[in-house]
N, C-alpha and C positions, 0 to 999 in steps of 0.2 A: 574396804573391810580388811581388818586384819585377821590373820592363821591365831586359836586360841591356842593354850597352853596345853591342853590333852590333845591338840590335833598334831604338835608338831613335834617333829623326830628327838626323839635323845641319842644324846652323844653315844658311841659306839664306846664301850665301856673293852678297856687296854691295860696290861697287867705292866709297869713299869718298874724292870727288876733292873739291879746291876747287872747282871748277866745279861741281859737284854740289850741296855746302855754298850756294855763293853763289844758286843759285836760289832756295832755300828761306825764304821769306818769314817762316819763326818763328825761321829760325837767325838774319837779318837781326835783329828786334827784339828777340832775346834780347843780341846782341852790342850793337848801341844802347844799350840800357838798361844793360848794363853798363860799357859806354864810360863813359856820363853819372856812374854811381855810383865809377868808379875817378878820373875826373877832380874829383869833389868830394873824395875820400880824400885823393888829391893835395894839392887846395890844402888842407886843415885840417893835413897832416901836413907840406907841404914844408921846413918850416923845424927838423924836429927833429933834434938833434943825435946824434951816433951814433960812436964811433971807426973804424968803418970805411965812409967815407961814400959809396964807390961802391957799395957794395952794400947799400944799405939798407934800399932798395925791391925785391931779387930773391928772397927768399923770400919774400914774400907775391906775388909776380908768381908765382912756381913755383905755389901753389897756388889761384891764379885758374885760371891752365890747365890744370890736372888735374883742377877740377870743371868747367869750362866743357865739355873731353872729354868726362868721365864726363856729364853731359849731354847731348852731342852725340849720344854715343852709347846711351846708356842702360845700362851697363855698369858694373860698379865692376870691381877686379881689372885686372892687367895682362894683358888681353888682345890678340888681333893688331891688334886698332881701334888702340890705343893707341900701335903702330909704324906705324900708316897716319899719325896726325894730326899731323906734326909743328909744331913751334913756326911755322917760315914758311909753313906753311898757315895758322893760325890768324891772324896776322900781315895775309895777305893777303886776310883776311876783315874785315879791319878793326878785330883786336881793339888796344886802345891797351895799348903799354909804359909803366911803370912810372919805367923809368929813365929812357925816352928825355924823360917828363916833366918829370922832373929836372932831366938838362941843359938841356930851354929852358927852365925858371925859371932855372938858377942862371946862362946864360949870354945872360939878360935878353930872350927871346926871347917866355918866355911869361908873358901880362899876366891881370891880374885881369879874372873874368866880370864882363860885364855884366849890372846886372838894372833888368827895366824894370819899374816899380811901375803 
């Protein structure tokens, strides 16, 4: 026999604010580290050519933030989490754009890393 639908527990319902996010010391280092690893993507890939060159970099940005979520949250599936977390939440977490990379290379803004040997 299975547990019917009115018998069994619902999800503990959890208010998921940035504020909330930004406390979190492992959301902090998960985003760092990803910062670091899209900004090296960046520079290996900013020069390739593409016929449609403003969007070059938005689908693989779409799917940075739908695993980054599904992390956040531990969830896969379009859940209500997933209408909680929008883009400018994430944003304001400090996760780095794709595109906005883009334009400060192509409009000379953004320079080659440093590396100290």
């Amino acid at each position: 026999m299975t547990p019917r639908l009115t018998n069994q527990r619902r999800p503990k319902q959890r208010s998921l604010s940035a504020t909330r996010l930004a406390e979190n010391q492992r959301v902090g280092a998960m985003i760092a580290a990803l910062n670091r690893y899209l900004r090296g993507w960046h520079w290996y890939f900013k020069g390739v050519w593409c016929p449609y060159p403003d969007r070059t970099f938005e689908h693989f940005d779409r799917f940075v933030r739908t695993r980054l979520r599904i992390a956040l949250t531990g969830r896969v599936g379009n859940g209500w989490w997933h209408t909680v977390l929008k883009n400018r939440v994430l944003y304001r977490l400090g996760l780095v754009r794709l595109d906005d990379l883009q334009a400060d290379w192509r409009s000379g803004r953004l320079s080659a890393p440093v590396r100290k040997h």
